[in-house]
GUBA-448521 format. One line per 5 residues: for each residue x, y, z of C-alpha. Coordinates in steps of 0.02 Angstrom, whole numbers, plus 50000, padded with zeros to 5 digits. Each point is the difference from the previous one (the first is absolute). Example, Ala and Ser with C-alpha at 12.3 -4.5 7.8 and 13.67 -1.06 7.14 Angstrom:
2
50615,49775,50390 | 50069,50172,49967 .
END
This chain:
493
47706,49135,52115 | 49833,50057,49987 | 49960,50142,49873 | 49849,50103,49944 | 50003,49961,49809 .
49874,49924,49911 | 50046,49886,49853 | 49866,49921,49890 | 50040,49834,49903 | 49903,49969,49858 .
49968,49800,49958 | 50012,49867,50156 | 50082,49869,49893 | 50172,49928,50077 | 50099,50150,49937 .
49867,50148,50098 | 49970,49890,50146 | 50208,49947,50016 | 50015,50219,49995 | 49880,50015,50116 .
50056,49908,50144 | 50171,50053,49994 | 49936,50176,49992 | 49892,49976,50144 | 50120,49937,50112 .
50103,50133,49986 | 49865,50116,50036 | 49904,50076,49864 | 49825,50007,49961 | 49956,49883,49877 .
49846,49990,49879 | 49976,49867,49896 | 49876,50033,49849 | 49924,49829,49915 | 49884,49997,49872 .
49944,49822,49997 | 49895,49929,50139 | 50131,49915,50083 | 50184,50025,50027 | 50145,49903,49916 .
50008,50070,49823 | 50020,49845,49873 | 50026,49893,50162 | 49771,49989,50014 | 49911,49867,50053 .
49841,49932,49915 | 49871,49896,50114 | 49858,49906,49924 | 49878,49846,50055 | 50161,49944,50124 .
50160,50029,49880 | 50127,50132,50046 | 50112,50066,49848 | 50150,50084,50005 | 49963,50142,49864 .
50185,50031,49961 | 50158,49927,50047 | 50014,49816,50049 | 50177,49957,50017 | 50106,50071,50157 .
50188,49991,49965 | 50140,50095,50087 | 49933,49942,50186 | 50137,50138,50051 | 49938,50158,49948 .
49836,49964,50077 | 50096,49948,50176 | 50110,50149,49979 | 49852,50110,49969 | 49920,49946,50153 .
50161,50018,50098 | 49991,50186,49981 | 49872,50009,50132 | 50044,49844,50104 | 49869,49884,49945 .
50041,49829,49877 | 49876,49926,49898 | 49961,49872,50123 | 49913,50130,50087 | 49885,50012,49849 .
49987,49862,49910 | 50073,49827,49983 | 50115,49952,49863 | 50003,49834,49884 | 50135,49938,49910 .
49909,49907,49867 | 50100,49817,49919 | 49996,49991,49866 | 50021,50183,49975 | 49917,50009,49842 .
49951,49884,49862 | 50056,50024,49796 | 49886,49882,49878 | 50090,50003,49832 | 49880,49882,49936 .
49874,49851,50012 | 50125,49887,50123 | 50132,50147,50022 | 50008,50049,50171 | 50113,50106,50091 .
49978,49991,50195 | 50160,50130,50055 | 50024,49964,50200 | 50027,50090,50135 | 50168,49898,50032 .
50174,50060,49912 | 50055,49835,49997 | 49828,49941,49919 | 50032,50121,49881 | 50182,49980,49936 .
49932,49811,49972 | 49851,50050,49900 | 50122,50081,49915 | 50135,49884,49969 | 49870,49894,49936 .
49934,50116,49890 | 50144,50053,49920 | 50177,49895,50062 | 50107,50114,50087 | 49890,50140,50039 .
49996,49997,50171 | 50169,50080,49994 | 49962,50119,49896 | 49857,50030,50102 | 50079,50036,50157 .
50116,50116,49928 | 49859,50119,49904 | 49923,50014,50178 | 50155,50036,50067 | 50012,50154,49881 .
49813,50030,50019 | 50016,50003,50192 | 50130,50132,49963 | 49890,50112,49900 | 49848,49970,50115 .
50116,50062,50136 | 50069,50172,49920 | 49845,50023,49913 | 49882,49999,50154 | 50154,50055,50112 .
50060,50150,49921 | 49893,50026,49816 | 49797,50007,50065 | 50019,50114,50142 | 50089,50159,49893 .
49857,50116,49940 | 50091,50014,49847 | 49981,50173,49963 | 50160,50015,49902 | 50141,49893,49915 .
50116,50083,50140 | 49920,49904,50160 | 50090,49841,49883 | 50163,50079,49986 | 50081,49904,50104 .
50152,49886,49968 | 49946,49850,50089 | 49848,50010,49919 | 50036,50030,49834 | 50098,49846,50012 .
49856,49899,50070 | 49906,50056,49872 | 50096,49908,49880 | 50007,49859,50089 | 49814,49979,50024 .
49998,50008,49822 | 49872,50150,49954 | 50078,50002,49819 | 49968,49812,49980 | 49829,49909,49944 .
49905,49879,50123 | 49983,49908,49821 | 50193,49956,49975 | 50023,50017,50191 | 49910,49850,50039 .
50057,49912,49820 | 50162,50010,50062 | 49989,49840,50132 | 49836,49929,49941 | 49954,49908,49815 .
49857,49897,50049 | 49840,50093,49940 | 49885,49985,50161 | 50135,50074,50113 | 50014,50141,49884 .
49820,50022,50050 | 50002,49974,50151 | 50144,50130,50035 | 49926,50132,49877 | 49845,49990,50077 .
50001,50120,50137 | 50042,50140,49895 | 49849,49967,49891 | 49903,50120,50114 | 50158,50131,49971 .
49940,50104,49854 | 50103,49929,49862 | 50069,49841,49953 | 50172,49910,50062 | 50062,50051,49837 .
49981,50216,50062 | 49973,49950,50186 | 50187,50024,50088 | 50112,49850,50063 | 49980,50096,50172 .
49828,49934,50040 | 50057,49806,50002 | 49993,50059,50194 | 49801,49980,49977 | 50067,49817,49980 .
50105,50012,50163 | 49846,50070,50060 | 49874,49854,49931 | 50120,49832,50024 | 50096,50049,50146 .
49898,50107,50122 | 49856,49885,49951 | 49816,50026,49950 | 49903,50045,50157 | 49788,50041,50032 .
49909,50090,50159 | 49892,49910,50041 | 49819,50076,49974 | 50076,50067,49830 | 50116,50151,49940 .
49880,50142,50083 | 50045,49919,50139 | 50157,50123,49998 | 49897,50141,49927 | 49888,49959,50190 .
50171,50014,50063 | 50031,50164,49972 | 49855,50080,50005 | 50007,49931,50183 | 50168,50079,50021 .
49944,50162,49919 | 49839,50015,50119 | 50108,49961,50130 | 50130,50139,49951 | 49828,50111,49993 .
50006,50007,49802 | 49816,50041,49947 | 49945,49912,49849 | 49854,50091,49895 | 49936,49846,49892 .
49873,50052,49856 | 50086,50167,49981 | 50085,50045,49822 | 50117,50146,49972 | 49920,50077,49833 .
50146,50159,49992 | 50147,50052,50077 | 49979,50192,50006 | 50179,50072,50010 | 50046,50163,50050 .
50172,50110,50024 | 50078,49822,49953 | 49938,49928,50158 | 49804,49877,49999 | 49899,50101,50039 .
49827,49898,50021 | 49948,49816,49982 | 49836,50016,49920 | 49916,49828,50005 | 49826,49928,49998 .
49960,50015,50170 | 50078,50190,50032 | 50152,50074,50010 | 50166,49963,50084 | 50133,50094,50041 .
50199,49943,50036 | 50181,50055,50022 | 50033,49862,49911 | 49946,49885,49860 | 50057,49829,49963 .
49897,49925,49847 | 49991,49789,50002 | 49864,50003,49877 | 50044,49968,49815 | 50149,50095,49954 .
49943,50083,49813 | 49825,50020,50059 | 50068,50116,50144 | 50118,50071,49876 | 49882,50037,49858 .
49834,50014,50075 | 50002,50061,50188 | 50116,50126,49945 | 50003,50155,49869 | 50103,50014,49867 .
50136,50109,50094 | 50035,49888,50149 | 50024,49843,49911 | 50162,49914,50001 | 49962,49906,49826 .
49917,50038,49834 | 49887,49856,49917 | 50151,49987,49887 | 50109,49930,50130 | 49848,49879,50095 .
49964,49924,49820 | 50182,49966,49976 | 50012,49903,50157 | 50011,49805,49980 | 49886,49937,50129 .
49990,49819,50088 | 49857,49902,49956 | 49806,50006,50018 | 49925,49846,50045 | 49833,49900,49964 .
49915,49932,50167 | 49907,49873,50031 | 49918,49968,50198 | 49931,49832,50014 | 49924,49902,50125 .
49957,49825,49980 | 49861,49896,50104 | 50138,49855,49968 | 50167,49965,50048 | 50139,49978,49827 .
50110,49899,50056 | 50192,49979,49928 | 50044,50167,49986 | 50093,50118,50119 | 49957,50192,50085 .
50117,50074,49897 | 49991,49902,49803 | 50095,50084,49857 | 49937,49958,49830 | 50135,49985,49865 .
49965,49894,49869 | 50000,50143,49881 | 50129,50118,49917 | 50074,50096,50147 | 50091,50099,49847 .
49859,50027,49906 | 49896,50064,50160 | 50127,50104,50014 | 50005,50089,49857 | 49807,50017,49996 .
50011,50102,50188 | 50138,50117,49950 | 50071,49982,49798 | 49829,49992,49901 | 49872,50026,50145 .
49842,49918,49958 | 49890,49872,50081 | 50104,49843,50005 | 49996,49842,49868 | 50034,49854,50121 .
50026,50088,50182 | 50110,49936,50152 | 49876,50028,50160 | 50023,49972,50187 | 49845,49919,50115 .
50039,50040,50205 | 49872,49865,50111 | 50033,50076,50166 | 49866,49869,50067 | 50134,49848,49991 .
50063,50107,50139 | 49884,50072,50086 | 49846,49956,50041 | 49924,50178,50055 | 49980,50042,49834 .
49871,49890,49904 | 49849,49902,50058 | 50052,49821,50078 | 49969,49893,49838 | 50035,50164,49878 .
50180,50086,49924 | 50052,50157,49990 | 50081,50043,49810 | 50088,50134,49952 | 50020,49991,49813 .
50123,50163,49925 | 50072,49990,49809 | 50118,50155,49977 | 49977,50121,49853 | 50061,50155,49920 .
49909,50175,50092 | 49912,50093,49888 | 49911,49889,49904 | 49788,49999,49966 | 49925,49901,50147 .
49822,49921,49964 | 49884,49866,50064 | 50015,49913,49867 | 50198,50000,49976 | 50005,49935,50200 .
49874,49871,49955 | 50121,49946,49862 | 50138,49967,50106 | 49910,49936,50136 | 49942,49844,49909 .
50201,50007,49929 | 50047,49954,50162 | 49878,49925,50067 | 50026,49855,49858 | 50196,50022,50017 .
49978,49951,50194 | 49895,49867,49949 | 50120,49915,49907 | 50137,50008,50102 | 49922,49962,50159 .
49890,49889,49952 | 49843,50083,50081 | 49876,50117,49934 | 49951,50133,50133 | 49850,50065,49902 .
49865,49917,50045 | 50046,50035,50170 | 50028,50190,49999 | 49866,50066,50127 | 50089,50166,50017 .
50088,50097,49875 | 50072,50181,49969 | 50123,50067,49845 | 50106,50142,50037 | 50100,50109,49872 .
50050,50153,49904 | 49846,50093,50015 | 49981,49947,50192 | 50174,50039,50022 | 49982,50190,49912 .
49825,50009,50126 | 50076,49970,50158 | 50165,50043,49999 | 50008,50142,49877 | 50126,49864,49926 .
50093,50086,49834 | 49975,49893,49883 | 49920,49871,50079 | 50147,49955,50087 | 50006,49869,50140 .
50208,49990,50043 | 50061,50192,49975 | 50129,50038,49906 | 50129,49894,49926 | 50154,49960,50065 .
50104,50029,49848 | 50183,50066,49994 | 49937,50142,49946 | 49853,50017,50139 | 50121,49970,50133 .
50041,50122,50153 | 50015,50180,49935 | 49918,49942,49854 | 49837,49966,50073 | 49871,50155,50015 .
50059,50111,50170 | 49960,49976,50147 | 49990,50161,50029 | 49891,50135,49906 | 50094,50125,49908 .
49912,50138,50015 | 49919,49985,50185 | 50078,50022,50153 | 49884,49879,50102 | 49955,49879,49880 .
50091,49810,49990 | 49926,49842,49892 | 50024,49806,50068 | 49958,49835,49935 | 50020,49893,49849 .
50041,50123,49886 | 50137,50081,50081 | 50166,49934,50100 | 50040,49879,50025 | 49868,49910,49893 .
49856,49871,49994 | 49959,49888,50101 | 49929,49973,50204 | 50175,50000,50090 | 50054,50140,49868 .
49841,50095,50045 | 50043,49982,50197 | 50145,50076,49967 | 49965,50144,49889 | 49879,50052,50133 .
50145,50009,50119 | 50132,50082,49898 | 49816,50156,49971 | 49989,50000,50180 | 50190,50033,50013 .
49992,50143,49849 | 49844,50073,50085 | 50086,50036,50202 | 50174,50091,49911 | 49869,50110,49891 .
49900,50033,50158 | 50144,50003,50104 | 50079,50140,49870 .
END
């Protein structure tokens, strides 16, 4: 079809640009509005003296969603970009001499198992089995309802899928059903550390994200993770989407319960319809008056949220050798982490932290003789970011790494960069400092989550991280296409 209305996406992170193609092949008009200098929301890349850095996510799981994204308009992601299954998949250092290497291989892994704890490799295959299950309904039939109501879930089948993806049961005693040994606790909890809560108030439902990590595998475009966001700004351009970079929406002007204007920095814009990717609350409370909000600062400061994080981009005019691109750092209290993200939020005692070296697999991004670090430590949003507090924690792990690996990068550090709260809050409008969105909580789940849709204007929807279905890059693709979905039965209505 081809149609006449003009729809205006504001943010070109995964969610606005996933909207925006699907709305543009069917037709519309679509606007993208972008107020950083390039497109990709979190998903930025950083250039300096030869070293490329992904700004924001590193890890690409659930290979399908990005496929079946793609498929929409006929294209793979071979067309794009070219896909590596990295093996080992990741590596877990518990301590000095306490390595983890998790392969690519199921049968690798149900020995690594067995020999870490006899008689786990059963148990292992049959929590998959159930997570493979979960990962199925939940990405099958859960992520692509807009939840607007409890009544799109009333539905027998469902309901009784519901309970057997176990939303009423904790990851924590989930996974300490079939597993004693203390470092595959870890290693199964892990995934949901970036969840918003821990496996104690984090749902039995998401052991999918393990489905998701051990069985669909670890994978990396090469060139990096804005290799995608290249993607599909190529597929937007090609759909005709037109993508205003350096232009921020500073008010929503509303009128007869319909947006009215787009007042930004570089003019005004006008649209019959208004999907908002940019921060969630910021749209909420600041782009809009008092009247045509959907929440009060109440609700928004009630919210639990998923973690900040503490960033470190570092590139080295040496190579480290021993380590792995994706190296999880867990020779601290995962439990007492834990509870200083989302119990007692402060900055941590004796933080986990994760360091990505994307140069052990590609060579594009870091001089010849030179790596390409990624250091991130995850903490509770909202707390005081300084210099001084970032320089603390550097030198925390810089020592921690150290130790374990056996080499000391700082000498060696020709480029360097810290990211956090305050940059977070600057260029994302991020509430809170937020780098994840919101939790995924039982009680931040579907129709729990803030609404897709605004209450009180006709033309106005919200995508993204902070709505359904939930954090995340493949979560983000597809909030943007359930929007695009909402926003052609409005216009169609």
């Amino acid at each position: 079809m081809s149609s006449s209305k003009h729809i205006i996406v504001i943010g070109s992170g995964f969610a606005g640009l996933s909207a925006a193609c699907v709305l543009a092949k069917e037709g519309y008009k679509v606007t993208i509005l972008e107020k950083n200098d390039q497109p990709g929301g979190r998903a930025r890349v950083w250039e300096q003296s030869g070293f490329r850095f992904d700004m924001g996510p590193s890890w690409y799981w659930m290979p399908d969603v990005f496929e079946n994204f793609f498929a929409l308009f006929g294209k793979k992601t071979t067309d794009y970009y070219q896909l590596k299954r990295l093996d080992p998949g990741y590596r877990v250092y518990y301590g000095q001499n306490e390595i983890l290497d998790v392969p690519a291989s199921m049968t690798e892994l149900e020995a690594l198992f067995e020999q870490i704890e006899p008689g786990s490799s059963t148990a292992l295959r049959q929590f998959l089995n159930q997570a493979e299950y979960k990962y199925k309904v939940g990405m099958g039939e859960y992520v692509f309802r807009p939840s607007h109501s409890i009544t799109e879930f009333i539905d027998f089948n469902l309901i009784k899928k519901s309970f057997s993806i176990q939303l009423l049961t904790s990851m924590s005693s989930h996974v300490r059903k079939y597993f004693k040994n203390p470092k595959l606790v870890k290693l199964l909890e892990f995934p949901v550390l970036f969840l918003g809560a821990t496996p104690q108030n984090t749902p039995a439902m998401y052991s999918m994200m393990n489905y998701a990590d051990l069985s669909l595998g670890t994978w990396y475009p090469m060139g990096g993770m804005n290799e995608i966001v290249k993607a599909m700004v190529s597929l937007a351009t090609e759909l005709g989407v037109e993508i205003e970079l350096n232009t921020e929406v500073t008010k929503i002007n509303v009128k007869d319960k319909r947006v009215d204007t787009i007042q930004t920095n570089k003019g005004v814009f006008n649209a019959d319809m208004v999907i908002a990717g940019a921060d969630y609350e910021h749209v909420d409370q600041h782009l809009l008056d008092d009247p045509h909000r959907n929440y009060t600062p109440k609700y928004w400061n009630s919210r639990t949220m998923s973690p900040s994080s503490l960033l470190f981009y570092i590139g080295t005019n040496k190579k480290v050798p021993g380590i792995q691109h994706h190296n999880l750092f867990f020779d601290e209290d995962f439990e007492l982490h834990a509870k200083e993200i989302y119990t007692s939020p402060q900055w941590p005692t004796n933080p986990l932290f994760y360091v990505c070296c994307s140069s052990k697999t590609d060579n594009t991004v870091a001089p010849e003789d030179g790596e390409n670090l990624f250091f991130l430590m995850p903490i509770a949003p909202g707390l005081n970011d300084d210099e001084s507090t970032r320089a603390k924690y550097f030198n925390l792990m810089m020592d921690r790494f150290a130790r374990i690996t056996g080499h000391d990068i700082r000498s060696s550090i020709v480029v360097k960069r810290s990211y956090a709260l305050n940059d977070f809050k600057s260029d994302y409008h991020s509430f809170k400092g937020n780098a994840y969105g919101l939790a995924n909580t039982l009680a931040q789940t579907a129709f729990f989550k803030p609404a897709m849709r605004a209450k009180h204007i006709n033309n106005l929807l919200y995508t993204g991280q902070l709505t359904v279905p939930g954090p995340g890059v493949p979560p983000a693709i597809i909030s943007g296409q359930v929007v695009a979905g909402e926003a052609m039965k409005i216009l169609v209505d």
